[in-house]
PASEBA-1860 file (N, C-alpha, C; in nm, 3 decimals):
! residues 213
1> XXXXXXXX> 6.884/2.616/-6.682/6.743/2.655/-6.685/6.722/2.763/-6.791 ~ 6.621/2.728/-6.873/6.631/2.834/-6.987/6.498/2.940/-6.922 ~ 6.522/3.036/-6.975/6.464/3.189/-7.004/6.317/3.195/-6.948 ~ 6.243/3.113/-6.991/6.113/3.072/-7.003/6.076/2.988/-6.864 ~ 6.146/2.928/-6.834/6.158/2.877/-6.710/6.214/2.969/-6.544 ~ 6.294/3.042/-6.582/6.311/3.187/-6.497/6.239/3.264/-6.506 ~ 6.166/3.329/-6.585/6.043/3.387/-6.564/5.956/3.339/-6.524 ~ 5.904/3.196/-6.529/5.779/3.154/-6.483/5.832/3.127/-6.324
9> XXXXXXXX> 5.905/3.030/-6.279/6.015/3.106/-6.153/5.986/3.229/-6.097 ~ 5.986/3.310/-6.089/6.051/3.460/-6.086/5.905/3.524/-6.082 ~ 5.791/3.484/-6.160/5.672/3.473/-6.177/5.607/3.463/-6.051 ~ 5.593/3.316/-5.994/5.536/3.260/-5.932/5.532/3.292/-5.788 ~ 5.696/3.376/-5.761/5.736/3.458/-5.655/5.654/3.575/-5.657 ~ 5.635/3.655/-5.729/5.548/3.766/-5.712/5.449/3.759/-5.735 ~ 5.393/3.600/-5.760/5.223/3.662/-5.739/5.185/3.601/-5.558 ~ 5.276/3.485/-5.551/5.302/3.436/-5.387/5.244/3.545/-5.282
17> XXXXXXXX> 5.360/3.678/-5.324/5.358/3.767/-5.192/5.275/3.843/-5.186 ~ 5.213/3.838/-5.336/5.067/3.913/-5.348/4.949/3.875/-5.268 ~ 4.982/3.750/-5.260/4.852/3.658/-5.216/4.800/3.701/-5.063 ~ 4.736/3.777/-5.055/4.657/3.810/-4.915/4.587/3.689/-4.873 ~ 4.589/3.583/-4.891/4.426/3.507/-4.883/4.489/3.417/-4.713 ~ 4.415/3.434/-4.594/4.476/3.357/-4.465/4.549/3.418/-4.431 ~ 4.638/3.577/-4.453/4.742/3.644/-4.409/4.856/3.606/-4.445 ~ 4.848/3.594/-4.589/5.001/3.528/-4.636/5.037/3.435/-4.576
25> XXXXXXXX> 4.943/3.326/-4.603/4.959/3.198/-4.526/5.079/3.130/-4.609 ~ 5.047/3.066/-4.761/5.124/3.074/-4.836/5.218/3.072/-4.869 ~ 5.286/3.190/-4.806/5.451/3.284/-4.821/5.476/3.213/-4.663 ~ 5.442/3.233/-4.592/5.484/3.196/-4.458/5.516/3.005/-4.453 ~ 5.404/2.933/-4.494/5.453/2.815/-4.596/5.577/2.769/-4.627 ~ 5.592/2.848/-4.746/5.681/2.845/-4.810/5.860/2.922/-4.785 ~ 5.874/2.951/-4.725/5.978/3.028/-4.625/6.008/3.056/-4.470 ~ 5.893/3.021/-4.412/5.948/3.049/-4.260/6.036/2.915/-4.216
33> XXXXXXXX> 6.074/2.836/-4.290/6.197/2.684/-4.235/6.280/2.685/-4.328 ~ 6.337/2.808/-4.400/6.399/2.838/-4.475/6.511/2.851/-4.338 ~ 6.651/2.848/-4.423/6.803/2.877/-4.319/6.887/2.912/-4.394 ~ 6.946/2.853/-4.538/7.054/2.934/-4.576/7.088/2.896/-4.701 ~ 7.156/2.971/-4.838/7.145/2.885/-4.940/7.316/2.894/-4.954 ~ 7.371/2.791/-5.056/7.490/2.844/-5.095/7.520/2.847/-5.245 ~ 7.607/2.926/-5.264/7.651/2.996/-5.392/7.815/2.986/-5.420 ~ 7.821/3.036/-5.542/7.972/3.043/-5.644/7.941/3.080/-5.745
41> XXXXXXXX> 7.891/3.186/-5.801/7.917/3.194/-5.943/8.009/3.319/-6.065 ~ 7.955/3.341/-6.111/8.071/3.390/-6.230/8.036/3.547/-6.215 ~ 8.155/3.608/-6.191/8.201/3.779/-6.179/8.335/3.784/-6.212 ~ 8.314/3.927/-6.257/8.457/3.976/-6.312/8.487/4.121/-6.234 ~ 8.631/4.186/-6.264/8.626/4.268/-6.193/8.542/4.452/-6.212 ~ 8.440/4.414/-6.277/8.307/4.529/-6.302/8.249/4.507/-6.223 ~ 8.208/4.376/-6.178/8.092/4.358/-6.059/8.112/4.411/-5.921 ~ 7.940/4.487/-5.907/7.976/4.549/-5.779/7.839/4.498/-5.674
49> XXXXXXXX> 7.759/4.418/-5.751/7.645/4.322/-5.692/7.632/4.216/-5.740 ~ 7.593/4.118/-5.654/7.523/4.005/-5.695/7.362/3.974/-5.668 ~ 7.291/3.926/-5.788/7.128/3.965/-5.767/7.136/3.890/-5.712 ~ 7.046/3.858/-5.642/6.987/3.675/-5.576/6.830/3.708/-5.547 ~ 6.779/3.659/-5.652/6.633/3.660/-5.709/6.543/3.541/-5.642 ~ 6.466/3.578/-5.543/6.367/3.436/-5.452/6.310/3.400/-5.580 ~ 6.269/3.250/-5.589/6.173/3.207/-5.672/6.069/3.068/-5.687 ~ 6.048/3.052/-5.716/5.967/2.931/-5.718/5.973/2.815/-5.827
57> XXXXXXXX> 6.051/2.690/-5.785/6.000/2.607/-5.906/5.998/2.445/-5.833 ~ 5.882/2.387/-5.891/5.809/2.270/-5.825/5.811/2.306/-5.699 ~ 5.735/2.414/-5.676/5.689/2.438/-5.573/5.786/2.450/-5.435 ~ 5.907/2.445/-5.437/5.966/2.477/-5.375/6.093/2.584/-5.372 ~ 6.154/2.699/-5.263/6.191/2.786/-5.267/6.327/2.799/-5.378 ~ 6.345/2.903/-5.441/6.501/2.875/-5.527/6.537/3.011/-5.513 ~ 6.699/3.007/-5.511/6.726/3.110/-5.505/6.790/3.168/-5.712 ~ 6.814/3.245/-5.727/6.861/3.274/-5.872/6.951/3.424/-5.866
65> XXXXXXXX> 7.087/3.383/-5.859/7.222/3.432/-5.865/7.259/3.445/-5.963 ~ 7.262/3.611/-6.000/7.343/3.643/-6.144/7.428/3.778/-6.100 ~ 7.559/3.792/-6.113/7.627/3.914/-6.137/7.549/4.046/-6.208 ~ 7.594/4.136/-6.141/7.502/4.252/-6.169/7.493/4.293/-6.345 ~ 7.629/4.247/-6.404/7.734/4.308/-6.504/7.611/4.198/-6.598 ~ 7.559/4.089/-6.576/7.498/3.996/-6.670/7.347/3.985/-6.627 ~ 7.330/4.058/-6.533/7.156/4.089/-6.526/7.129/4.229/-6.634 ~ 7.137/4.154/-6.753/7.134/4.261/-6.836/7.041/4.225/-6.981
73> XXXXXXXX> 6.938/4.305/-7.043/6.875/4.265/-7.172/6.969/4.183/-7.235 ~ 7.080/4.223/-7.314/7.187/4.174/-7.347/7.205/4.084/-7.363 ~ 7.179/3.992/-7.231/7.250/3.828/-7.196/7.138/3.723/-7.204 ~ 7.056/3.806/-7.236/6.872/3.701/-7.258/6.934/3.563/-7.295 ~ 6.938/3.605/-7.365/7.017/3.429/-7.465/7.127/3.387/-7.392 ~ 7.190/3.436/-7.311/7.299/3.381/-7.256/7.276/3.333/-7.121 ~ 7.154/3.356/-7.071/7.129/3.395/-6.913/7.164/3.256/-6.816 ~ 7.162/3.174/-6.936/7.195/2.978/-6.823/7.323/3.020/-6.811
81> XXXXXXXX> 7.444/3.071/-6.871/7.574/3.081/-6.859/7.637/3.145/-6.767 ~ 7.538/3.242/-6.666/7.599/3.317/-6.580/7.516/3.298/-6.474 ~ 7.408/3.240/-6.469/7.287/3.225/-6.371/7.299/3.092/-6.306 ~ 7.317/3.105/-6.149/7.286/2.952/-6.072/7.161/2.965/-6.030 ~ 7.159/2.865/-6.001/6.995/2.804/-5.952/7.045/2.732/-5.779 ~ 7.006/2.826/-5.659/7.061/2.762/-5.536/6.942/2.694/-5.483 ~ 6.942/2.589/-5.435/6.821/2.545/-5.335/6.849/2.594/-5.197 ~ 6.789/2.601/-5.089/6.763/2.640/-4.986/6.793/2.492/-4.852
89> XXXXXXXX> 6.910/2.518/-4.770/6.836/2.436/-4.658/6.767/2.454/-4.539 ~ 6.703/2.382/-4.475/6.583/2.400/-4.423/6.563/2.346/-4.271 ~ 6.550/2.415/-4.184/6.555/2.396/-4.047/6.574/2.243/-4.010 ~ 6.484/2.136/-4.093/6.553/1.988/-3.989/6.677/1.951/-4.049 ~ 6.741/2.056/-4.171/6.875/1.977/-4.247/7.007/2.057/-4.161 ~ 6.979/2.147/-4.057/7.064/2.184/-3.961/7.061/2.165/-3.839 ~ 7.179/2.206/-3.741/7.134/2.162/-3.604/7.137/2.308/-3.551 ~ 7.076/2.287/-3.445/7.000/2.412/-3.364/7.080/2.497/-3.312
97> XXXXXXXX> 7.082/2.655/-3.291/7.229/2.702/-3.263/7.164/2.692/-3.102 ~ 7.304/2.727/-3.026/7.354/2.699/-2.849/7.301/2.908/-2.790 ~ 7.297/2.872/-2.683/7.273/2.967/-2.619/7.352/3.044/-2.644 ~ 7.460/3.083/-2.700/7.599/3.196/-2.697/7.556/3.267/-2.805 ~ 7.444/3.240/-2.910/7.461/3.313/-3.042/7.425/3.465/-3.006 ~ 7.373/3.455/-2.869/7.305/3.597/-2.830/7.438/3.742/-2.831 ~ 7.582/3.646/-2.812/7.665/3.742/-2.798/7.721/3.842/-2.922 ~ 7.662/3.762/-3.022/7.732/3.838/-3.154/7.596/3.843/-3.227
105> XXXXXXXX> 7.621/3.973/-3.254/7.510/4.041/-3.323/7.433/3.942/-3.500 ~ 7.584/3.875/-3.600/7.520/3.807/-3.665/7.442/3.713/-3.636 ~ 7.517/3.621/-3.527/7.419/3.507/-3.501/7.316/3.537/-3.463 ~ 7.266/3.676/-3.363/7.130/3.686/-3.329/7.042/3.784/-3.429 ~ 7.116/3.782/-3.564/7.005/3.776/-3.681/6.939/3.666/-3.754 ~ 7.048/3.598/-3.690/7.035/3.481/-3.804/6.907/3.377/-3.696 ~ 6.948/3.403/-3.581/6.801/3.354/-3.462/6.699/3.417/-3.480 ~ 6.702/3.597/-3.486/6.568/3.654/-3.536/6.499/3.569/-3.619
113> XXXXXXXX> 6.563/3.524/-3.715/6.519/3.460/-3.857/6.414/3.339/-3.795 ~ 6.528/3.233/-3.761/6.462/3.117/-3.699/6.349/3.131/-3.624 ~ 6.311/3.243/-3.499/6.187/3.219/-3.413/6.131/3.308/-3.454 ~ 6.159/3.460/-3.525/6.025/3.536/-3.598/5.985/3.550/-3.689 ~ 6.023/3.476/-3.780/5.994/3.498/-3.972/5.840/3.487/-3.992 ~ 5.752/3.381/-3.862/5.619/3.352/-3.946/5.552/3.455/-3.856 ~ 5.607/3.555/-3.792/5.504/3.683/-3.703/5.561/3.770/-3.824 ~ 5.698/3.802/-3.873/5.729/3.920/-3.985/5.666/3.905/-4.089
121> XXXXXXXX> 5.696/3.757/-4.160/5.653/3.754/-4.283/5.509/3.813/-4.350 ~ 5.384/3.800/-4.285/5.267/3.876/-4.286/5.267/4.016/-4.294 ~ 5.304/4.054/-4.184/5.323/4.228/-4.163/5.396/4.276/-4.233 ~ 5.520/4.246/-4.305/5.595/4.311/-4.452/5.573/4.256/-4.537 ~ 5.475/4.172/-4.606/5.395/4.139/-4.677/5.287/4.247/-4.682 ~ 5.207/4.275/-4.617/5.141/4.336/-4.580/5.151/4.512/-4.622 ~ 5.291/4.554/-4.562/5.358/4.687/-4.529/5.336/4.785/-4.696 ~ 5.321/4.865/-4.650/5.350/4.968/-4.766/5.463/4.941/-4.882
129> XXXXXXXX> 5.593/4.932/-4.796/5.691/4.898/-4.909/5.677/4.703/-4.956 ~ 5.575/4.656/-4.902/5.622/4.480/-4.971/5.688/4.405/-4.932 ~ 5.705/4.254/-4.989/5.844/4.179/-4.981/5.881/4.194/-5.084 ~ 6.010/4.129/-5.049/6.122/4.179/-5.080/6.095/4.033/-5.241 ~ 6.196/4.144/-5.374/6.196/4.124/-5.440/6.324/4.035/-5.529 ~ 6.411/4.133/-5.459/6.527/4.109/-5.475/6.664/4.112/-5.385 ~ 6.741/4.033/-5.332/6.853/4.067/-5.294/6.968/4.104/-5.333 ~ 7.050/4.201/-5.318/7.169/4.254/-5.380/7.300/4.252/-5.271
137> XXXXXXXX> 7.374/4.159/-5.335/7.511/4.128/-5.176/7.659/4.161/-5.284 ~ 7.631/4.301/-5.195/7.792/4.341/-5.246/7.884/4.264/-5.293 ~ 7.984/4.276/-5.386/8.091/4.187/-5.421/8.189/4.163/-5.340 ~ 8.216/4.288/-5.247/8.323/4.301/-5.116/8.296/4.231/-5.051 ~ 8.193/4.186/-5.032/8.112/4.045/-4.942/8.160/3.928/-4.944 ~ 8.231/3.906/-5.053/8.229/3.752/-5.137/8.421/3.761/-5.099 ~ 8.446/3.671/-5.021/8.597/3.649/-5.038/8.662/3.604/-5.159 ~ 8.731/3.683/-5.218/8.794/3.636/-5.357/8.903/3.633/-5.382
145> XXXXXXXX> 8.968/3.591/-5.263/9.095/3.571/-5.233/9.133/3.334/-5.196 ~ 9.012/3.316/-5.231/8.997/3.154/-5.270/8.900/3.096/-5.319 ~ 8.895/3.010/-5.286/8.762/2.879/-5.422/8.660/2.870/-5.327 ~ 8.670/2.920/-5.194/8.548/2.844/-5.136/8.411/2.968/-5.160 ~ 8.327/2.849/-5.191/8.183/2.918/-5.225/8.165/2.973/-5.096 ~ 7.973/3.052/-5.077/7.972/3.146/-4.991/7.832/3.088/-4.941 ~ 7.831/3.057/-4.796/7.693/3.047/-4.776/7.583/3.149/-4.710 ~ 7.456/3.171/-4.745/7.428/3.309/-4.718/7.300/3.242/-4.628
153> XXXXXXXX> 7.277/3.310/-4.503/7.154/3.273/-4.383/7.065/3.374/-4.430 ~ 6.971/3.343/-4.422/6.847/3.455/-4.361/6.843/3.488/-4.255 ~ 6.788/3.605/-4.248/6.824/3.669/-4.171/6.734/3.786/-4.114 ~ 6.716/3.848/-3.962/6.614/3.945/-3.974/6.681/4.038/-3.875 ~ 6.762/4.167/-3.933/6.799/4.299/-3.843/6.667/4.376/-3.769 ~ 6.720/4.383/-3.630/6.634/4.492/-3.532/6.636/4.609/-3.608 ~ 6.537/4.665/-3.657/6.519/4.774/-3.687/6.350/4.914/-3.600 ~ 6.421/5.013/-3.638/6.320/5.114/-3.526/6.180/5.124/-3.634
161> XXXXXXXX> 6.075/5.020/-3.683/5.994/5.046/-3.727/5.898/4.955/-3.729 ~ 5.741/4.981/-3.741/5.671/4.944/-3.699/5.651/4.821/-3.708 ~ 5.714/4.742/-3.832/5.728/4.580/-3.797/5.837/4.556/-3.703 ~ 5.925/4.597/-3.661/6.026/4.566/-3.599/6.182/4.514/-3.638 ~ 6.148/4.456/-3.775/6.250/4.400/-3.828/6.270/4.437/-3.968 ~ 6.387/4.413/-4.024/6.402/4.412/-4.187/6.486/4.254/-4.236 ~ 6.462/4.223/-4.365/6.543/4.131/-4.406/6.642/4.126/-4.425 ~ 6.731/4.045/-4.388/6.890/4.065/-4.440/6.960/3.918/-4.455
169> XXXXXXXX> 7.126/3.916/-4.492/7.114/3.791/-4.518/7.272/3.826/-4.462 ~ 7.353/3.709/-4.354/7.446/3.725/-4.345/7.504/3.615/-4.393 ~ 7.690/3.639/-4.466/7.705/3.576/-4.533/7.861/3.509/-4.489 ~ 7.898/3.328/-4.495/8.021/3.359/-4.430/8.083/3.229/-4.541 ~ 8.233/3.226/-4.557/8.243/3.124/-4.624/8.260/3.035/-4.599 ~ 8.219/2.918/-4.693/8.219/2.789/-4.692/8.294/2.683/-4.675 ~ 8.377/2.714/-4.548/8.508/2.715/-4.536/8.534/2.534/-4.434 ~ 8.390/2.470/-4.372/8.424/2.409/-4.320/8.370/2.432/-4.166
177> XXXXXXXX> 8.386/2.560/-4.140/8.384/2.606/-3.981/8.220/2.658/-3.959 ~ 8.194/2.612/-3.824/8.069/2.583/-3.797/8.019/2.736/-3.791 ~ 7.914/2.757/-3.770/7.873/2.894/-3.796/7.931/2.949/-3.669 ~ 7.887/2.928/-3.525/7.922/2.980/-3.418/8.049/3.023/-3.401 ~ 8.138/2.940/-3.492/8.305/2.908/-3.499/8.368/3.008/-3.539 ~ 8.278/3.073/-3.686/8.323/3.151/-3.810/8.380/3.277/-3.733 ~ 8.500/3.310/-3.797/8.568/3.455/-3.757/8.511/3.563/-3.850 ~ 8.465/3.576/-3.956/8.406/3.658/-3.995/8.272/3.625/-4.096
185> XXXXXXXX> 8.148/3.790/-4.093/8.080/3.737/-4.116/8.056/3.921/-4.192 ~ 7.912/3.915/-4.286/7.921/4.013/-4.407/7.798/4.032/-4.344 ~ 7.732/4.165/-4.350/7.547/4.160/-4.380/7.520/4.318/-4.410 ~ 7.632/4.326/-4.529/7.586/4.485/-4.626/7.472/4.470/-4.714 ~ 7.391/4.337/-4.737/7.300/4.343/-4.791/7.203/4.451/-4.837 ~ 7.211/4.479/-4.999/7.027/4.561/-5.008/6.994/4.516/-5.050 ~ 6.833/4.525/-4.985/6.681/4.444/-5.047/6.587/4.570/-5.164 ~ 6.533/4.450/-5.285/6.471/4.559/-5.392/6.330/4.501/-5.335
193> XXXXXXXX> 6.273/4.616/-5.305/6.244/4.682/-5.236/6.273/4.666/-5.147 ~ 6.305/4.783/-5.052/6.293/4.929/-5.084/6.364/5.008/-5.197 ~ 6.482/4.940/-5.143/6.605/5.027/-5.236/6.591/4.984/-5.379 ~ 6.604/5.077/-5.466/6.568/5.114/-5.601/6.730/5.137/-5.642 ~ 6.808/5.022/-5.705/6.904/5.034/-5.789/6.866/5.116/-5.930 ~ 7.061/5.198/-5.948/7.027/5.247/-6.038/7.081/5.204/-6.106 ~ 7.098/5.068/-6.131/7.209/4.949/-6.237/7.075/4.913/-6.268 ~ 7.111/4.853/-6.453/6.980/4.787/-6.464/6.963/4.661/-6.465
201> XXXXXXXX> 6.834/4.585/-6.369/6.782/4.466/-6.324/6.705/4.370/-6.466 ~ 6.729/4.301/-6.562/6.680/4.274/-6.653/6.567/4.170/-6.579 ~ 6.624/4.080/-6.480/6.522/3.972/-6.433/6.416/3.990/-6.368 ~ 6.419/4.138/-6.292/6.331/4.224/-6.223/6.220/4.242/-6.317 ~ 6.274/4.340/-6.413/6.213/4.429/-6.487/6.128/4.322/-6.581 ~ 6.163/4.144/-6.623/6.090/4.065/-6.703/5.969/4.042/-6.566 ~ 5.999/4.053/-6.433/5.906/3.943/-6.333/5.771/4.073/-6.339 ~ 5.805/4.204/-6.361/5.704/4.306/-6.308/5.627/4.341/-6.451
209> XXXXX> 5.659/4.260/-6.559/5.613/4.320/-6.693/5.535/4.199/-6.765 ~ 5.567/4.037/-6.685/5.489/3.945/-6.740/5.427/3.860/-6.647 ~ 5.311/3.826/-6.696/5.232/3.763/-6.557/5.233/3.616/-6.602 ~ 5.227/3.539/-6.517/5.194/3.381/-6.551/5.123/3.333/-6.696 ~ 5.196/3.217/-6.736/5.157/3.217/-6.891/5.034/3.127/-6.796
END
């Protein structure tokens, strides 16, 4: 995907969450049957994030994964070489989790997700700080001790504030084993916004500086 096409992407996401019109009908649309995307791509040992940029193209959700080390002015011209493009699957392309997920704290983020995303999605839409712009998933996250890619859930942590929840994404590998199954699971996630990296975001910094051609 060239340059021009990630921005208009990347674009289309931030004027989405802008959209007040029905209470972020829209955004709720377009993400509340969202479940989990998966990934693999290219880091070296500098990397200490991976972006994963929401976006939009033909109208449906994308995710856009670049190492922190190549979200950089720099790599403009290079940006297909280090950048995946994940699609999203989507509540009828999984099966439903079992009553036990209540016992472990990931799985009952990853349920937050499933039964409250279209009561959250409005109200942090809405919120002072926004939705979320960007995701940033530690590299310690990512097992790199084999080949198997990483699949990452949505996700929504109990938190003490007036929406109730925050976004997060837990992440486990792609190993075969059913989610309930999985022995381990990651959710150091930070979301841009709030948190304000002090690495610089080149794909960020093109989505907040150009508006839809």
């Amino acid at each position: 995907m060239k340059l021009k096409e990630i921005k208009r992407s990347l674009a289309k996401w931030d004027k989405l969450i802008h959209d007040k019109s029905d209470h972020f009908k829209k955004l709720q649309n377009l993400i509340s049957d969202v479940r989990y995307f998966k990934f693999k791509i290219k880091y070296s040992d500098k990397t200490k994030f991976i972006h994963a940029y929401p976006g939009i193209d033909d109208g449906k959700l994308k995710l856009f994964l670049i190492a922190d080390e190549y979200d950089k002015k720099e790599y403009q011209d290079q940006l297909e070489n280090y950048l995946q493009v994940s699609d999203v699957v989507t509540a009828d392309q999984v099966p439903s989790l079992g009553d036990t997920i209540q016992r472990d704290e990931a799985l009952k983020r990853i349920q937050n997700w499933n039964k409250d995303c279209k009561k959250w999605i409005p109200e942090q839409a809405a919120s002072p700080t926004g939705f979320l712009k960007c995701y940033l998933i530690p590299i310690d996250d990512i097992n790199q001790n084999n080949d198997c890619a990483s699949l990452a859930y949505f996700a929504l942590k109990n938190e003490d504030n007036k929406i109730g929840f925050a976004a997060d994404l837990i992440l486990k590998d792609d190993d075969d084993s059913s989610l309930e199954g999985a022995s381990e699971f990651y959710d150091t996630v930070k979301l841009v916004p709030p948190f304000s990296p002090i690495e610089e975001m080149y794909l960020l910094s093109i989505t907040e500086s150009n508006a839809l051609d």
